[in-house]
N, C-alpha and C positions, 0 to 999 in steps of 0.2 A: 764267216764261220770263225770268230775268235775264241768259240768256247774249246778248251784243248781233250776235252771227250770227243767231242763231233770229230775233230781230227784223226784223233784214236781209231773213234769207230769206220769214218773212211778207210782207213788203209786196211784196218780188218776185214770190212767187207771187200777190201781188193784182193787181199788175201786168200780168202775163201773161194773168191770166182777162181782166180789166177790156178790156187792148185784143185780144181772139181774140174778144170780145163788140162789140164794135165795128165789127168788121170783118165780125160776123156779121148785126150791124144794116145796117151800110154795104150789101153783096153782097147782102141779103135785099128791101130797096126792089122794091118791083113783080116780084120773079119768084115762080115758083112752088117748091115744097119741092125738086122734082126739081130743076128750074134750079139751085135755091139748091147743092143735091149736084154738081153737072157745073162749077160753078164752079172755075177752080183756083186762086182766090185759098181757095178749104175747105183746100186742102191746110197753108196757112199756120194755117190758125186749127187744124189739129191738132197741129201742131207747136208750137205755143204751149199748150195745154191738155197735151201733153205732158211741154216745159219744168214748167208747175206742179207735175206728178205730180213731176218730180226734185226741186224744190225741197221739196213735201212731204215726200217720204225725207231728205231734207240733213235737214228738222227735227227726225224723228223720232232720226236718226242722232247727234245733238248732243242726246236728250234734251229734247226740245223736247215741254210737254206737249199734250194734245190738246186739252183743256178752253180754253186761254190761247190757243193758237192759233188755233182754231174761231171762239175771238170777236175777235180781233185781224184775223183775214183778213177777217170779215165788213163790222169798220171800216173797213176799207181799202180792200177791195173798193166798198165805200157810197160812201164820200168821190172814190174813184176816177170810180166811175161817176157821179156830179153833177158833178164837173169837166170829164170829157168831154163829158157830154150839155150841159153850158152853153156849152160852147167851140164843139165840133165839130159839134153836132146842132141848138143854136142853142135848147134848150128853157129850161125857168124853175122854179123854185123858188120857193115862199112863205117867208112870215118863220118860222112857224112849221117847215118843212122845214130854212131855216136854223142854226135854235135844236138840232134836232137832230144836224146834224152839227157843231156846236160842243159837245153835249152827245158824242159818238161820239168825238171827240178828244180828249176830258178821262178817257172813261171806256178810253181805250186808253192814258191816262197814269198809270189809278191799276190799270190790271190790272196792268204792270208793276212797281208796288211790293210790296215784301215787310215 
């Protein structure tokens, strides 16, 4: 995935999931499945899982491989979601949990080389 749109569009569509997940954790606190369904903030977090789906077609549309992508979103997505969950959710991380999203950033610096 050398092309630097494909890259773009990866971490947008990590973006997208990471907060339709947020807002899914957010809306989900103390209701039940049904509740969590009648909510119309659900309506947002489809619309955002939607966005991804385009973003996914942009990649493929540009050649964008599946193999490169698959693990690139996953970095994203990871790093994505420990940012938030330390910010917004107010949780924690080990040293060891550390070491691995500084390993997830190196190893999404060397998928990209050729």
């Amino acid at each position: 995935m050398t092309n630097p749109i494909n890259f773009i569009l990866v971490f947008l569509s990590a973006v997208t999931i990471i907060i339709a997940d947020s807002f899914i954790k957010q809306i989900s606190a103390g209701q039940s499945f049904v509740g969590i369904l009648k909510n119309p903030w659900v309506a947002l977090v489809y619309g955002l899982y939607l966005i991804q789906i385009f973003f996914a077609i942009l990649i493929f549309i540009f050649e964008g491989e599946l193999a490169i992508y698959s693990n690139l979103f996953i970095i994203f997505y990871g790093i994505l979601g420990v940012c938030i969950g330390l910010i917004f959710f107010k949780e924690h991380i080990s040293v060891v949990q550390m070491i691995g999203i500084g390993l997830g950033l190196i190893g999404a610096f060397l998928m990209n080389l050729k």
